[in-house]
N, C-alpha and C positions, 0 to 999 in steps of 0.2 A: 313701691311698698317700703322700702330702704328709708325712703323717709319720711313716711307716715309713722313708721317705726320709731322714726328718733326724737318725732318733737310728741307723743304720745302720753301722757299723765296717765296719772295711776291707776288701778282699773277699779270703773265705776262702782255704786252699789244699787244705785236705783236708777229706773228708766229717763228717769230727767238727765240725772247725771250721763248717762248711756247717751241719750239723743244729744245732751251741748256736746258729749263729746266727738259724735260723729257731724256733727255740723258745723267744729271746728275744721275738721281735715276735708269736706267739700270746700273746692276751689271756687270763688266769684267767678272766674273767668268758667268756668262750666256752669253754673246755673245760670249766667248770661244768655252762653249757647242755647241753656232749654228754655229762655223766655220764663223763667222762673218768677214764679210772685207769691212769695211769702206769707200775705192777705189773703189772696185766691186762691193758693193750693193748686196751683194750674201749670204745664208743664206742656211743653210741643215739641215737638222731634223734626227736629231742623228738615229740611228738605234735600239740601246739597252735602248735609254731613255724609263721609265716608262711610261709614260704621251707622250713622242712628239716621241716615236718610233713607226717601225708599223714592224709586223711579216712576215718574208717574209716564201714563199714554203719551204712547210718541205721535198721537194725532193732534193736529196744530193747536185746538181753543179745548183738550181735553185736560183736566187738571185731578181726572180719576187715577188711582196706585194701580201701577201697572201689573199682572200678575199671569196672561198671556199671553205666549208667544204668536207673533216677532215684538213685544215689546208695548202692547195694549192691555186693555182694560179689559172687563167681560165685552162691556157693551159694542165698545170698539174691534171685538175680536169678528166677533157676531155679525157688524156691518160687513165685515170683510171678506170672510166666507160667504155672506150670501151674495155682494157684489162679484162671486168667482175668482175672488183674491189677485185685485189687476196690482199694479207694480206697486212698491212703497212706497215709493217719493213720490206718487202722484195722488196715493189714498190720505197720506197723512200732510199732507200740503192743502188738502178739501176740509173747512168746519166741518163737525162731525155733529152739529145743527141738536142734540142733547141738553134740553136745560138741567144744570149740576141741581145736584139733592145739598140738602145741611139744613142749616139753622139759619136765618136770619131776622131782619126789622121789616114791617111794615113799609111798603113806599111812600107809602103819603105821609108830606112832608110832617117832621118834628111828632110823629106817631109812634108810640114807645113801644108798642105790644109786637110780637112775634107772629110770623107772616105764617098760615096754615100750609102752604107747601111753596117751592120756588115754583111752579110754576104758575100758579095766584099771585104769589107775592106779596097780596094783603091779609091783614089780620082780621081773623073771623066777624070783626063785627063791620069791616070794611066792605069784606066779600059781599056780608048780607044784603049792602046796603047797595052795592054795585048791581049785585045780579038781580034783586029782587025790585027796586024801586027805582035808580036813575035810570038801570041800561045801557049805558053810555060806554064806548071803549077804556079802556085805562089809560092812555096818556091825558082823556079830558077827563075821566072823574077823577084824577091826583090835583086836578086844578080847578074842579067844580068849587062852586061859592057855596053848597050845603054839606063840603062833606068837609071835617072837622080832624085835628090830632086828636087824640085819644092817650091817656095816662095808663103808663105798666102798671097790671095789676098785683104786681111783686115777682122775686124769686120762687121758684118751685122748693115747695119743704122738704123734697129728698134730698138728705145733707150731700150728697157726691152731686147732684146738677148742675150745670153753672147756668140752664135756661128759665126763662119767664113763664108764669102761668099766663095759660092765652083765656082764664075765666076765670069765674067767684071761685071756681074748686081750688086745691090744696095745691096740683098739680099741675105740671107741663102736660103737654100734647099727649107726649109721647109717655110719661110717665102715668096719666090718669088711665091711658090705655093698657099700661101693666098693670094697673091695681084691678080695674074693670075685670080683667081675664083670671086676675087671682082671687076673687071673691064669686066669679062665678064658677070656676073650679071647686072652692070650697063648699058651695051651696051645691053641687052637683056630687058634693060625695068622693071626686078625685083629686083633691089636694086637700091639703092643710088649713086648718083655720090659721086666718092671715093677721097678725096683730098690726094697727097702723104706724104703733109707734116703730117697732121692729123693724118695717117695710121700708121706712124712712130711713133708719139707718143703717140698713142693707142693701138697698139696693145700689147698683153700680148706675153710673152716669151714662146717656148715651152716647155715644161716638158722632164726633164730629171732625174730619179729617183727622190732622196728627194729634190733636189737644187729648191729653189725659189729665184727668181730674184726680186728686189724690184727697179731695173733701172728705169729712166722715172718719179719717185716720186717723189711731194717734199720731203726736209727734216723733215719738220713736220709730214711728215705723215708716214713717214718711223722709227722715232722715236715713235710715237703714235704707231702702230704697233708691234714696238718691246716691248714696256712698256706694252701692253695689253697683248701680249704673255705671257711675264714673269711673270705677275701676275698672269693670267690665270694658268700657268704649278706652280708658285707656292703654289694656292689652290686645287693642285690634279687633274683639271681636263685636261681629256686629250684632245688635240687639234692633230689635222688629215692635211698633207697637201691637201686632198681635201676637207678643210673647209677652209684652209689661203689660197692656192691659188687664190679660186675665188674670194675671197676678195681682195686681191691688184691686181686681173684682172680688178676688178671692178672699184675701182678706179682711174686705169688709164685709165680704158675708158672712163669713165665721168669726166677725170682731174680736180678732187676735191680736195681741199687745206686741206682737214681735216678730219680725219672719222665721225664728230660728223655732216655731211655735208650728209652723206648718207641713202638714201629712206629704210628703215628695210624690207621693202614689198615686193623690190625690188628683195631680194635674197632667196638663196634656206631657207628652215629652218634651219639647220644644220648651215650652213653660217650666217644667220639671227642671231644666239644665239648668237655664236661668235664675232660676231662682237656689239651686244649687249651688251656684256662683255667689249670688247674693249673700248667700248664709256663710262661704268660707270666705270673704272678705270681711264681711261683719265681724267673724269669730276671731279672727286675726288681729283685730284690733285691740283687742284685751287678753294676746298670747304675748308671752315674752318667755325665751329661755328657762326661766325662771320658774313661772305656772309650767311650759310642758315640759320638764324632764320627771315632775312625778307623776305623769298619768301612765298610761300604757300602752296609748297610742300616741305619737308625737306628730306634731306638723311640723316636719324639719325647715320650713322656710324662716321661720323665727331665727334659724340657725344660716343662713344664706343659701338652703339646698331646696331641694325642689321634691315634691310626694310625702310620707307617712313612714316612719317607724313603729311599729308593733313588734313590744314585750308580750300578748298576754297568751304567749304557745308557752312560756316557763311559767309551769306550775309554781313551784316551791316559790314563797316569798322572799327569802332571805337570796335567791340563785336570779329572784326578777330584778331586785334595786339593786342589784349586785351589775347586771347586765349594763342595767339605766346611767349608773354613776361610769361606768365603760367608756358605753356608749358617749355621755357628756363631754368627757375628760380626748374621746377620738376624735370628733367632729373637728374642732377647732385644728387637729393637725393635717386634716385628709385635704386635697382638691383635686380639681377633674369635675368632669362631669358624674360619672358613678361612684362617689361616694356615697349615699344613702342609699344605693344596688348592697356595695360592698360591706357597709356595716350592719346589714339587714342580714347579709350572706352569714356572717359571724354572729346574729344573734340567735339566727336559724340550728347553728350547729350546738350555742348554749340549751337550744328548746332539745336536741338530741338528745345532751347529756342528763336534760332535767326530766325526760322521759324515760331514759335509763335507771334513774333513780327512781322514779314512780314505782316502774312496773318491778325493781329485784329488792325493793325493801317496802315490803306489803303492811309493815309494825308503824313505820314511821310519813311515810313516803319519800322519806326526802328531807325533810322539810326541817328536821335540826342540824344545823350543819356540825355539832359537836359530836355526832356518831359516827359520820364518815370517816371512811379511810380507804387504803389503797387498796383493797380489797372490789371495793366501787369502781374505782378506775379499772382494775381488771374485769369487771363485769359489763362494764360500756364496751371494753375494746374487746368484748367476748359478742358482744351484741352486734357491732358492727362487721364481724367477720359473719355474724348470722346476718345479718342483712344483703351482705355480697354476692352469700353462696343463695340466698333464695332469692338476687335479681330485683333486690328492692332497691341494691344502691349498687356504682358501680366503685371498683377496683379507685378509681382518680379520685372519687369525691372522698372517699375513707379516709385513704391518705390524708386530702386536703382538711379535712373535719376534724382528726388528731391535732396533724401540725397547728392552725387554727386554736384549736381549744387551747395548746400547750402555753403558744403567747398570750391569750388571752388571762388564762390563771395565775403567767409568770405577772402582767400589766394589772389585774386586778390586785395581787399582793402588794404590788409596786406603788399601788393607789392608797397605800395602807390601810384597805377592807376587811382586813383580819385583828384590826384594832378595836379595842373594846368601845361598842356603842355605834361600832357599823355593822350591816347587815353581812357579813365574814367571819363575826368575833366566833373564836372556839374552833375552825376547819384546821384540822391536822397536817399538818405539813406536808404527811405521807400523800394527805388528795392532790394527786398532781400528776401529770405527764411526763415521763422521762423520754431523754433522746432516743432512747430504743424502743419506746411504744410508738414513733411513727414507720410505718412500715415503708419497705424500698420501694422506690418507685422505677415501676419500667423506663429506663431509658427512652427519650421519644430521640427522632432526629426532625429537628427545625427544617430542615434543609426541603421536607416536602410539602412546605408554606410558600416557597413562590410557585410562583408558575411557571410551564414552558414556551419558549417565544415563540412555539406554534400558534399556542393558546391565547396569548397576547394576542397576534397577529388577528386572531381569528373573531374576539370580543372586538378589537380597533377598528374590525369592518363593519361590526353592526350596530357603534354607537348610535346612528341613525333610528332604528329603530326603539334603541331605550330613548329617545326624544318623545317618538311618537306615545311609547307606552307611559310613560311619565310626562317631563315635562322638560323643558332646555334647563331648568336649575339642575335638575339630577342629572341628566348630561354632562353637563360641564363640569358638578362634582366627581362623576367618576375618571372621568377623562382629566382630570386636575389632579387624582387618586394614583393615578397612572403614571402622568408624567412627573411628577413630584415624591411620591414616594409618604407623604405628611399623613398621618392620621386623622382618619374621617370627621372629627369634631374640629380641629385645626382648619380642614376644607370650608368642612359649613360655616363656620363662624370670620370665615374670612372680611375685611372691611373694604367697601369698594376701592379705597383708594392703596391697596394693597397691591400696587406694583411700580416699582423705581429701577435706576440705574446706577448701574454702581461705575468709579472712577474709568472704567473701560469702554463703558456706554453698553455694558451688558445688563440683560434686563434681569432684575430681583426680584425674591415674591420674598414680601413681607408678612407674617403670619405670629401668630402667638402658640410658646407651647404653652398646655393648658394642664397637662401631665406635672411638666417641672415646674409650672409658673415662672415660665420664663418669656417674657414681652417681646415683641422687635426684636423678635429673630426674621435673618436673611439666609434665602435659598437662593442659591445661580440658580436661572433655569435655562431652556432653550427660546429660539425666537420663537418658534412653533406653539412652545405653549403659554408665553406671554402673549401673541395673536389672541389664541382664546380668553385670556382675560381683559383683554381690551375690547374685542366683540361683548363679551360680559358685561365687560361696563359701561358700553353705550344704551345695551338692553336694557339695561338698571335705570340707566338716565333719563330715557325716554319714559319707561315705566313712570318714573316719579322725577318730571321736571321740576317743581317748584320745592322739592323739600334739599336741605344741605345737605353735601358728599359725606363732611366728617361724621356722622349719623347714618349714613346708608350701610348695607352690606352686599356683597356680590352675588351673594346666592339667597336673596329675599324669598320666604315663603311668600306662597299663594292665598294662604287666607292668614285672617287674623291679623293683617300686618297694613293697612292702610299707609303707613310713611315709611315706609320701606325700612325699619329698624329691626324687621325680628329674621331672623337666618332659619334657613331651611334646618329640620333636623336630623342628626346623623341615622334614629332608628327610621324615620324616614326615607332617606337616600338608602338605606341599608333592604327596609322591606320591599322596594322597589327596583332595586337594584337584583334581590332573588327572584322576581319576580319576571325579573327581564333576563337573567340567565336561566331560568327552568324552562324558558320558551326560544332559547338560540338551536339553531339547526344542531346535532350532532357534530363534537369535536376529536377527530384522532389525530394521534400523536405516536412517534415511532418507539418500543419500547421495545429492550433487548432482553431476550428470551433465550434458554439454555434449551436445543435441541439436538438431542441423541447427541450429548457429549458436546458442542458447538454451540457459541454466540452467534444469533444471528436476531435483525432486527424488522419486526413486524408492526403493523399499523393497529394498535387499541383503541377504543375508546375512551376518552379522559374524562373520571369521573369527575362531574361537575359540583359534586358537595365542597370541593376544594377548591370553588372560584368564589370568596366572599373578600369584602372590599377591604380589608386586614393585611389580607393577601397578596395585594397591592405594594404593599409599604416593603414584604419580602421579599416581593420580586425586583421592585427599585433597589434594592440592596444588594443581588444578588447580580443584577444586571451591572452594578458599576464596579463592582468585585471581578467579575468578569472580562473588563475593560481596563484591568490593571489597576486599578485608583487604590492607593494606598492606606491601609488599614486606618493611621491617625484620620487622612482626609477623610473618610467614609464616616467614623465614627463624627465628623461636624455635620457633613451632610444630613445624617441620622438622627441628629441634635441627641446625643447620649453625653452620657457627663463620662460615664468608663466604658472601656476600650472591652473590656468581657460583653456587655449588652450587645455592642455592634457586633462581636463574633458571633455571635447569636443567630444572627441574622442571615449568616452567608456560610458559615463557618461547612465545610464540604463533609458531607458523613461518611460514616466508614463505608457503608454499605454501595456505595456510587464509588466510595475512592477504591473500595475492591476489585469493582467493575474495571473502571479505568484501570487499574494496576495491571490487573489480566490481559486485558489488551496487551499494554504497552510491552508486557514482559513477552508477548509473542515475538514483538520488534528489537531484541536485546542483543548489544555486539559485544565479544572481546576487544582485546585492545588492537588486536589484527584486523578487526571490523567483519570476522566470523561471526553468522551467527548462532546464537543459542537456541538450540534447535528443542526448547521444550512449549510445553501444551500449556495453555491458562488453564486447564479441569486437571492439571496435573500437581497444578503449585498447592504445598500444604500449608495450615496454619501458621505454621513454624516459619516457613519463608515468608509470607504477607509480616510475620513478624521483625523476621532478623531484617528487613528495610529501615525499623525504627530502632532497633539496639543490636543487629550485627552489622551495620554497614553506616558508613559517615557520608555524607555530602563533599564531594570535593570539587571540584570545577569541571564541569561538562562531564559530570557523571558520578558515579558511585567510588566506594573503596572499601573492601574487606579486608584487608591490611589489621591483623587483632591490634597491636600497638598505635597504630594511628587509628584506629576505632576507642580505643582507651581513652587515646588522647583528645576525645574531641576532633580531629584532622589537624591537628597542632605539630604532628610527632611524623613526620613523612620522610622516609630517608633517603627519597630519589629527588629533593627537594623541588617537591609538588609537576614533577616530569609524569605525570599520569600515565602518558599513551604508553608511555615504555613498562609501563607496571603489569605484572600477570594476577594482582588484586583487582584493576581497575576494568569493571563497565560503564556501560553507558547502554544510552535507549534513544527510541526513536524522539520522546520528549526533552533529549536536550540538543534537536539539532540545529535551533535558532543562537543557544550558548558556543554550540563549536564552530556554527559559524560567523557568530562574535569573535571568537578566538582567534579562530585562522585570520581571519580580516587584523586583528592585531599584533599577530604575529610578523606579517608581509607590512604590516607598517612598520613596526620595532626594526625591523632587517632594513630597512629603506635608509630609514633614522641612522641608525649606524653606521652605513655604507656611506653615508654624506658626510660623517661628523666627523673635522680637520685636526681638532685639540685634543683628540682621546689618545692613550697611550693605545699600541695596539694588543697587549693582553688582556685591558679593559674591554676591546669591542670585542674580543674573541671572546672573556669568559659573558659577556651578556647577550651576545649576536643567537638568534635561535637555530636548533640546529635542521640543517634542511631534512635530516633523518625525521624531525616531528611534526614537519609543515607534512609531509609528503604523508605520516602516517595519520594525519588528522583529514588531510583531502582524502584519504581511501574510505577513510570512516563514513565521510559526510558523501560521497559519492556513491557506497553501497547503503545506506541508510535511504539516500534519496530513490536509489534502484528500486531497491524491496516495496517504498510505498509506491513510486509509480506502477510495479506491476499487479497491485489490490485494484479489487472494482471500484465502481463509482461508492457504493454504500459501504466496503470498509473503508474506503479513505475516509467520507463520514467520520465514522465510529473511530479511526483513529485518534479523527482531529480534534474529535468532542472529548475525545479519555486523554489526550496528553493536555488539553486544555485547563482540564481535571487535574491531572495529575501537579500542572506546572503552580495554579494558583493554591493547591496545598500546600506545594512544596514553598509559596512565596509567604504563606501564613505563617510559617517555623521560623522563615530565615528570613533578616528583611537588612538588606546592604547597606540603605541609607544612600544610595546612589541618587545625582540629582534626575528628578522624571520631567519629558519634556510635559507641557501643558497641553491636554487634549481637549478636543470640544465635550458635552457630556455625552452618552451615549442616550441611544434614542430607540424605543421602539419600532418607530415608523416614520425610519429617515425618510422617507417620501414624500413627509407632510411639508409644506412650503407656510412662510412664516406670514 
């Protein structure tokens, strides 16, 4: 369409002009394929074409369209069943002994006229002559000495025919037999007086295999016709001659100068789509940017997008072109696949505010924009609070419809719309949004967008089953959704040949974001899930040997795609993908619950409105956040441009970090490695708080020390000698830190003991003192006490709250220490590559 669009001249004014010009952009090389003749008007639908072919009987010498199963004719079905249905390859390996129906010539040699049926063969004045007066078999009377060729008596005068009158009449066989029928209906009182001339130019031709006749048309429409096929067959879908036939039946019965002329209601469905089709590629040909931003429906592909924009929900005039020239001036900066969702979203909320106007200025409606003023703005945002409270809208959308409107009016002044002689001129300054007319919005927390790696776990066993229900493309896109973390349009539109290795011989998935318009981006992945894409792409290949890889995609739709170039779609993968979670067995997951004063954790049900394939991409994020990977590295993984987007993602909310906190403060020592002997349902606000502004991080634990709290931990006067501090705790969560510590310490002391060249008040004042070794082992050896003697399910719950705790704590602070390189993390280290 891109470029039919480009080389397209001006738009027509009369039908001639209309038809050269759609009979410029039909390709030779398609009206080749249809056997196309110009003269004739005659058109055949290839046999073996993908798209415009159709199967014929899989019985050996049958050459009838197949339309029974296993793969036959009527006739052939029939023999089948009555022979008791013996095996296939032995029914369709046997003639099936049928002489074919159609059209043909006379046998006897150089005999021009039309044979009365195939299984005669001869032409009525041949038959006569056979059966009546020689008698003779027909292989001797084609070579009798009295029997003669004979001269065609001409074409049949129904302009759609392409057969011979088999008499002196006007008519074919078959057509003198419709005229017959329709004049003795008429003399009978139940039909119509029949005009000859009329009949002739109405009636449709008879069918003879694939051949369609398009005689009788005009040329506009016979061009229109052909351009809507072409395009049609070249977006995969396939068209049927009994879907084009009735269609140029139709229209020459109703001698219509155009298709865009014909009743859609009129026809069957099947017919109805098609010719659907025909009418929005035809009309496209004389759209350009240019014609659709003034109407009020737009066909945004003019614009590179896909569906319709509709202005006409904004009443007032001056609030609609106001919308249109918006909307013009957006397009060109949006991409993604939902942009014409998203600008449709914002023109939605303009028909709000144009409703609001309707209904509280009953003098005007609206509709001069020089009366408003801020008084209107408070009667909308009076309106929308009345919509909330009576459940018409919710709390989110409100918000979002302000905010929305506010840039919108800020972008439309910006457009200079309020200049004299644009549809703005005279709107008051005061009509406008301020920062404070959008209302607050509940804090949400991200954090309950991935999922649990129970839950994981538990979808990972039944992709099987999403095969069955779907198909292996949605499989492998979810399971692609999974191990990758990419958003869903990213998956589907994947290119076969979208997996390499990078200088390690680790394998990459190459992918486009479509979001940032950013091309040949590279993911590490795992062996595991580069396995699956190389299974992928042998599927693909076998699918479609003979077409090129740089043109394939990995996850081909199933219809409409005969060369494997068009990619499954995401709302596709998306409705099938709920489809296959609404029917997974019931999934629980251990959730910690406050009973009578006590954490303890019980098995729920996990609601499953919170497994959609979005959810995917939070859980990949969450999951390598988990596994240590450092905020910058994560944010590339994530393909984000800022480092806020990826916190986003993973970023631990208060409400689980409070969780954790409680825990952990069960497990809290002095610096004697006593513990503190209080309750999590004990801790008040006030202490969850003085964590972030009464107490500082110091090495392997806390310090409420006021002056080295002031300071940042800059300001420490036992120079950073912690254990000996009566400021300093610690928790069960930093006991991997202290036992980093002690481990460096007992090397420091080693170090020194060996080293020849130091003065010795040098190794004395830096030698550590065994008074801190000894009180860092008490620590780390009652710390380890306390958890061994928890059950099995709080050491659990420990391990998941300090896990908690420590990758919060790693979000604040980040050392810059170098990290060794780990493999990724994987849902289902089980899988074998």
């Amino acid at each position: 369409m891109t470029g039919m669009l480009a080389r397209r001249p001006a738009e027509p004014e009369d039908d001639q002009a209309i038809a050269e010009q759609l009979w410029s952009m039909i390709s030779l090389d398609f009206l080749e394929l249809l056997s196309w003749s110009s003269g004739q008007k005659i058109l055949y639908f290839p046999q073996d074409h993908p798209t415009l072919g159709e199967k014929s009987c899989g019985v050996l010498d049958c050459s009838v369209k197949a339309t029974c199963k296993p793969g036959f004719c009527v006739r052939c079905a029939r023999r089948w069943h009555m022979a008791g249905e013996p095996p296939l390859a032995e029914f369709v390996s046997q003639p099936c002994g049928l002489v074919p129906g159609g059209y043909g010539i006379c046998v006897v040699p150089r005999c021009e006229r039309p044979w009365r049926s195939s299984g005669l063969a001869l032409c009525s004045t041949h038959h006569q002559q056979r059966s009546r007066y020689l008698k003779v078999p027909l292989d001797e009377f084609v070579v009798h000495p009295k029997v003669k060729a004979l001269p065609a008596f001409g074409p049949c005068e129904v302009l759609a025919c392409t057969r011979d009158r088999d008499g002196n009449g006007p008519y074919c066989m078959n057509h003198q037999t419709y005229w017959n029928q329709a004049r003795r209906q008429a003399d009978a009182g139940t039909g119509e007086p029949v005009d000859p001339e009329l009949f002739r130019r109405t009636s449709r031709a008879v069918m003879n295999g694939t051949e369609c006749s398009m005689r009788g048309l005009p040329d506009r429409v016979v061009a229109e016709l052909l351009f809507g096929l072409e395009q049609r067959t070249a977006s995969g879908t396939k068209t049927r001659t009994e879907q084009f036939r009735p269609l140029v039946s139709y229209l020459l019965a109703h001698q219509l100068g155009s298709i865009e002329e014909v009743v859609l209601d009129d026809l069957p469905q099947a017919v109805k789509i098609t010719c659907s089709h025909f009418i929005r590629d035809v009309r496209r040909t004389r759209m350009s940017p240019e014609t659709e931003r003034h109407k009020d429906v737009w066909d945004v592909t003019v614009f590179g997008f896909k569906g319709n924009l509709r202005f006409g929900t904004i009443s007032q005039p001056w609030l609609r072109e106001a919308a249109k020239v918006f909307a013009y001036n957006e397009l060109p900066h949006r991409r993604g696949g939902s942009v014409k969702d998203l600008i449709q979203q914002e023109i939605k909320f303009v028909a709000l505010l144009s409703d609001s106007l309707r209904l509280q200025r009953p003098g005007d409606l609206g509709n001069d924009p020089r009366l408003l003023s801020r008084s209107d703005i408070a009667g909308f945002l009076n309106r929308l609070w009345f919509l909330v409270e009576g459940g018409f809208m919710t709390s989110y959308m409100r918000n979002t419809a302000v905010q929305t409107l506010r840039r919108v009016l800020i972008r439309m002044r910006g457009l200079g719309l309020t200049r004299h002689g644009q549809p703005m001129h005279g709107l008051a300054d005061d009509f406008a949004f301020e920062i404070n007319d959008i209302p607050v919005r509940a804090e949400s927390n991200p954090q309950v967008r991935d999922l649990p790696v129970e839950v994981m776990r538990h979808i990972c066993s039944h992709l099987d089953d999403l095969e069955e229900l779907a198909t292996r493309e949605v499989r492998v896109a979810v399971e692609l959704l999974i191990d990758t973390g990419r958003r869903p349009d990213e998956i589907c539109c994947l290119d076969w040949d979208c997996l390499d290795r990078d200088e390690r011989d680790k394998p990459v998935l190459i992918y486009t974001n479509f979001k940032a318009n950013r091309l040949g981006r590279r993911l590490p992945i795992a062996e595991a899930t580069a396995a699956v894409v190389l299974a992928q792409q042998q599927r693909v290949r076998a699918r479609f040997p003979n077409e090129r890889v740089e043109k394939l995609k990995l996850l081909p739709s199933t219809t409409r795609n005969p060369h494997g170039t068009r990619p499954v779609s995401d709302e596709w993968v998306t409705t099938r993908h709920h489809q296959w979670i609404l029917g997974l067995p019931a999934i629980s997951v251990p959730v910690s619950v406050e009973i009578a004063g006590k954490l303890s954790t019980q098995m729920l049900a996990f609601d499953v409105s919170r497994i959609f394939l979005y959810a995917y991409r939070h859980t990949y994020a969450q999951r390598h956040a988990d596994a240590g990977i450092a905020p910058d590295i994560l944010r590339q993984l994530m393909d984000h441009r800022l480092m806020q987007t990826t916190q986003a993602y993973y970023r631990v909310g208060e409400k689980r970090r409070r969780e954790a906190v409680d825990r952990v403060t069960t497990m809290q020592f002095d610096r004697h490695g006593n513990k503190v002997w209080r309750e999590a349902k004990m801790l008040l606000d006030a202490e969850h708080l003085r964590r972030a502004v009464g107490e500082v991080a110091v090495p392997y634990g806390t310090c409420s020390e006021p002056s080295n709290v002031a300071a940042g931990g800059d300001d420490c006067p036992v120079r950073f000698r912690c254990v000996g501090c009566s400021h300093f705790s610690t928790d069960v969560s930093y006991l991997p830190d202290l036992e980093a510590y002690l481990a460096d310490l007992l090397r420091s002391r080693e170090r020194l003991r060996g080293a020849l060249d130091a003065d010795e008040w040098a190794k004395t004042e830096a030698m550590p003192s065994d008074e801190e070794i000894i009180r860092i082992r008490r620590l780390i050896a009652r710390i380890k006490t306390d958890v061994d003697e928890l059950s099995a399910s709080e050491q659990a719950q420990i391990t998941e709250s300090v896990a908690v705790v420590r990758r919060a704590r790693n979000q604040v602070v980040g050392l810059g220490t170098p990290r060794i390189r780990q493999p990724l993390p994987d849902i289902r280290p089980d899988r074998e590559a």
